[in-house]
C-alpha positions in Angstrom: -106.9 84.3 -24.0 -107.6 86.4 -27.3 -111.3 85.8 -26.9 -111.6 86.5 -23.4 -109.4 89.7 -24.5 -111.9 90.8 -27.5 -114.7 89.6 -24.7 -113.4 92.5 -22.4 -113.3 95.4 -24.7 -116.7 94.7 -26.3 -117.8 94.5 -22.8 -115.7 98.0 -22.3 -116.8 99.5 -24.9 -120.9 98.6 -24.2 -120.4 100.3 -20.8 -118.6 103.3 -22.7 -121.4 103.3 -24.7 -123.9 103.9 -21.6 -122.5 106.2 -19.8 -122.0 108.5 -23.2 -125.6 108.1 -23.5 -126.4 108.6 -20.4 -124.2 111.7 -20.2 -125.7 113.3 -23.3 -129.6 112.9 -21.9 -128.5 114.6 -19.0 -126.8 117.5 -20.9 -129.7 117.5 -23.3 -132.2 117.2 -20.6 -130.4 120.1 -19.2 -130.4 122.1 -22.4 -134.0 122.4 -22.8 -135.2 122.3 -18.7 -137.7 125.0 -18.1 -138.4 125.8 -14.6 -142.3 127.1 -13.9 -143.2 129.1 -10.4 -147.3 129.2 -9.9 -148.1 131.4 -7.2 -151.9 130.9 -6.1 -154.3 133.3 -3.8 -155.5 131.3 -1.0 -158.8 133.4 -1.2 -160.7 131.8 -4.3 -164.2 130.8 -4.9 -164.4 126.4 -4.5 -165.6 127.2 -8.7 -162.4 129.0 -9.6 -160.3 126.4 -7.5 -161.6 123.3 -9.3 -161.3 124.5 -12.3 -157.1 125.4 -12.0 -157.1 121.7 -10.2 -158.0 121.0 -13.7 -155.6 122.7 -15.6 -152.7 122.3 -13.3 -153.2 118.7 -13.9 -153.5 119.1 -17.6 -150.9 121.3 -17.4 -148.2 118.3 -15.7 -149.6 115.3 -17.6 -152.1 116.5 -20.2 -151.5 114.9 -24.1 -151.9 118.2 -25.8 -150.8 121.9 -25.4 -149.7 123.3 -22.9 -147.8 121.1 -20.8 -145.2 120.4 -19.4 -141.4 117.9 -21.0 -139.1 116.0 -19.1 -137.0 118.0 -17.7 -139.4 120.9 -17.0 -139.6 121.4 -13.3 -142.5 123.2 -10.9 -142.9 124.9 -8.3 -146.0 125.7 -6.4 -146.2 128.6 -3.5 -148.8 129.9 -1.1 -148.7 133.4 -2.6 -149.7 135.4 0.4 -147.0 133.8 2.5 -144.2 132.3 -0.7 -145.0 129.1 1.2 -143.6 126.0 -0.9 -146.7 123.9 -1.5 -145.6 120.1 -2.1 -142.4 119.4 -3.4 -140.8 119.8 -6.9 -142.5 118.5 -9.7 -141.2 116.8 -12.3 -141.8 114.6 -15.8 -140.4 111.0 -16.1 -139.4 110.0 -18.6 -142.2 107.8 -20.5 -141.5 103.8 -20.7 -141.2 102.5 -23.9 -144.7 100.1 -23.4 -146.4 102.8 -22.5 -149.5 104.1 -24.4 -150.5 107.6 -23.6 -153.1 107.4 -21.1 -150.8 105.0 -19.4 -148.0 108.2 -18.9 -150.7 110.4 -18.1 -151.3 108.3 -15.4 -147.7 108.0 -14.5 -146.9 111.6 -14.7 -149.9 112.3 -12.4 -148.9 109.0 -10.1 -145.2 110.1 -9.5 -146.4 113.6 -8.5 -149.7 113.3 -6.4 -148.3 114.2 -3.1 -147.5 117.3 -4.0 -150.9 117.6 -6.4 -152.8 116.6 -3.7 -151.6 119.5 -1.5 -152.0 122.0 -3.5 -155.8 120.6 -4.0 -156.2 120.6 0.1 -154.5 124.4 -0.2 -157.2 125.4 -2.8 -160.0 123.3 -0.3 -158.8 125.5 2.4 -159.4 129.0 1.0 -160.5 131.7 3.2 -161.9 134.9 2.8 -160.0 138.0 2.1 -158.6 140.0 4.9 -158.0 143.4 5.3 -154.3 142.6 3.7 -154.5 141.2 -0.1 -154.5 137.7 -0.5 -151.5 137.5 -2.8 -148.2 140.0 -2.2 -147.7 140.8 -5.7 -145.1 143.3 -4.3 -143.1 141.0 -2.4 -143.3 138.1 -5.2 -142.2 140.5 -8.0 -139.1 141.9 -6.1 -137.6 138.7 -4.2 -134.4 137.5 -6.0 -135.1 134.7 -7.9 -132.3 131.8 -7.6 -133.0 130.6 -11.4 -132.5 132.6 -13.9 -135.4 132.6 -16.8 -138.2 131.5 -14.8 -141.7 131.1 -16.1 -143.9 132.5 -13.4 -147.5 132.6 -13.1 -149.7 134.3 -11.0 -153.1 133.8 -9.9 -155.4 136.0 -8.2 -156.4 139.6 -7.8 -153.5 142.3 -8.5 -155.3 144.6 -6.5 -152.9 145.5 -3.9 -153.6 146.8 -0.5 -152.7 146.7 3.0 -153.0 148.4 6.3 -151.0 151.7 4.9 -153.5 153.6 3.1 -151.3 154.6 0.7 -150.7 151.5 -0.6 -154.6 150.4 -1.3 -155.4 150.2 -4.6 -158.9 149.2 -4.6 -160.0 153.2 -5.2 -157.1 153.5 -8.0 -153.8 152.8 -9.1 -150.6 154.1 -7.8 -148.6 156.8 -9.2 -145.2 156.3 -10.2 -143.9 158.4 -7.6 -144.0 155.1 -5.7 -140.7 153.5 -7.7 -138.9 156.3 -7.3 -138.5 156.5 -3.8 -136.2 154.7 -1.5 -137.3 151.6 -0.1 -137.1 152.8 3.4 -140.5 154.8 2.0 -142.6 152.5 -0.1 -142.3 148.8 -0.6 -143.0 149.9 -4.7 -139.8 151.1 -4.5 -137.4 149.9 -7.4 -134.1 151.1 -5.8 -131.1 148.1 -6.2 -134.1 145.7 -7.5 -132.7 145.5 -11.2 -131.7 142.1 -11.4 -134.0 140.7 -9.2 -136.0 138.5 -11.8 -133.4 137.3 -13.5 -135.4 138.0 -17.1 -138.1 136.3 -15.3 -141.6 136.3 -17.8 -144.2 136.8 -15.9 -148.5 136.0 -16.2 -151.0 137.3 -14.0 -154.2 135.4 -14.2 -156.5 138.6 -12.3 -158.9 135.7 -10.7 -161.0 137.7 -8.1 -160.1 141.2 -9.4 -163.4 143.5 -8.6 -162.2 146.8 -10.7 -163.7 150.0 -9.4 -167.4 150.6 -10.5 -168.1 153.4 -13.0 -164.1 153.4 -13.7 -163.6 149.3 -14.9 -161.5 149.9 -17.7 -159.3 152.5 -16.3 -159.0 150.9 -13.4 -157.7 147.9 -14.8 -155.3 149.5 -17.4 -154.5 151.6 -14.5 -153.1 148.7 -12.4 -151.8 146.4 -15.0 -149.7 149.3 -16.5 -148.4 149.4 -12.9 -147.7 146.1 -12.4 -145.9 146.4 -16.2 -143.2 149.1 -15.0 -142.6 147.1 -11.6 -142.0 144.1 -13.3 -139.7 146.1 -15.6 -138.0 147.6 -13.5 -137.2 144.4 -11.5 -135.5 142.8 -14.1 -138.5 140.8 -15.8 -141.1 141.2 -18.4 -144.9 141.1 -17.7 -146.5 139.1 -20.9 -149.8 138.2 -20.1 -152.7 140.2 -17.7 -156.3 138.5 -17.9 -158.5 136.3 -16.0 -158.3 133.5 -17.7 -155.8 130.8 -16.2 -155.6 128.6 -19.1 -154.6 132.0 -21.1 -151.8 132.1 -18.1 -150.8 128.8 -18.4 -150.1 129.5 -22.2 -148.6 132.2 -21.8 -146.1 130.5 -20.0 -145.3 127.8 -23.3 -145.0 130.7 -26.0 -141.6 131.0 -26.8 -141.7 134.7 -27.8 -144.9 136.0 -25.9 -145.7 139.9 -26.2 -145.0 142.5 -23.5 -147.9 143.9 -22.1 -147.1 147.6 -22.9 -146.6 150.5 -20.8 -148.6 153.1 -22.1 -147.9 155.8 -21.0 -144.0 155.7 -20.2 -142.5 155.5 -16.7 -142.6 159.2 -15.4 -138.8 158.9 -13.6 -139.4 162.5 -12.4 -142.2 162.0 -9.9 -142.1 161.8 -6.3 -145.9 161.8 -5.6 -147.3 159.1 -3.7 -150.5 159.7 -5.1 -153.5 157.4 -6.4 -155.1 157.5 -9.1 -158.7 157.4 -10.5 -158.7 159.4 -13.8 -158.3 158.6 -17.2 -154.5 157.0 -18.3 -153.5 159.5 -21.5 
């Protein structure tokens, strides 16, 4: 009787043991998730598209920096329409025989459904419309549902649409546009606040074709734009180049820069003008 008795509670005590263990991956796990949002143009040259096959892929299962821990999740969207591509994806957790290549392989293997529809997204490009290919305006004010997301965004930030107003490919827009009510300009900033949740966010400019004669100024123009609506909406704009391995780091720093706003927000202006001249 005794053994059987000391037989149970080592037994008790090994399944204790477990599910404490268990418990504190989870919380741990939990403790250090970072969730990443890629939001891709579906009007890029099959170049451009091959090569961010390539660093999405490094990005999920490569062996060096940047990519992604268990734990970390992503989430790929359409971002003309915010159309989920594929599903979640997600690290496992590496087996204990495996060798690196081998979890590369895994990592890639447990996700390539929804790899391999983002790939048929990127075959599928089309040609821009008269409407820009990615809805910087709509991404940057929808209320994100996680706090602290790392977002990335790839394609041209040079809005425009069928209201004239809105076009930036002469200029950049005044900041008249954030403060008026929304019923006026989808710019506006009005009960947007909290909107990103302290979402950072990366714009990789893939496709951008800045105004002749005016390159620089144009760009400043619209990434200073981009700065304040980002701001404004409750996040913080830390990365505006081409490059989408730049992007993709920019997402790992722990403590990336803000692009600054130079100059400041003018709160007083009501102009829905666009601009072409130099930024003082």
């Amino acid at each position: 009787m005794r053994r059987n008795h000391h037989s149970f509670l080592a037994l008790a005590f090994l399944v204790a043991q477990v599910l404490f263990n268990s418990a504190y991956d989870s919380m741990a796990q939990t403790a250090t998730s970072r969730v990443f949002e890629i939001y891709c143009s579906p009007s890029l040259p099959k170049e451009t598209s091959d090569n961010i096959v390539r660093l999405v892929k490094e990005f999920i299962a490569g062996n060096n920096e940047p990519n992604m821990k268990v734990g970390d999740v992503l989430k790929i969207f359409n971002g003309e329409t915010l159309i989920p591509i594929g599903s979640e994806i997600k690290i496992p957790k590496k087996d204990l025989v495996s060798t690196s290549s081998r979890y590369r392989e895994q990592k890639l293997r447990n996700n390539a459904r929804s790899v391999n529809d983002f790939i048929k997204f990127l075959q599928e490009s089309k040609p821009e419309t008269k409407r820009s290919p990615i809805n910087l305006a709509k991404i940057l004010s929808t209320r994100q549902t996680q706090p602290n997301t790392r977002i990335l965004i790839i394609g041209s930030p040079i809005y425009h649409d069928d209201i004239e107003s809105h076009d930036m490919r002469r200029g950049w827009l005044s900041d008249g546009y954030f403060n008026q009510p929304p019923q006026i300009t989808i710019f506006s900033v009005q009960g947007k606040q909290a909107n990103l949740q302290n979402a950072r966010i990366s714009i990789a400019t893939v496709g951008a074709q800045w105004g002749a004669g005016a390159e620089d100024n144009h760009r400043r123009g619209v990434e200073r734009f981009w700065a304040i609506f980002t701001q404004e909406n409750g996040g913080t704009l830390v990365y505006f180049d081409q490059a989408v391995e730049g992007g993709l780091k920019s997402l790992m720093a722990e403590n990336p820069a803000e692009v600054a706003i130079v100059p400041p927000r003018d709160k007083e202006d009501k102009k829905l003008a666009i601009y072409t001249g130099k930024i003082e």
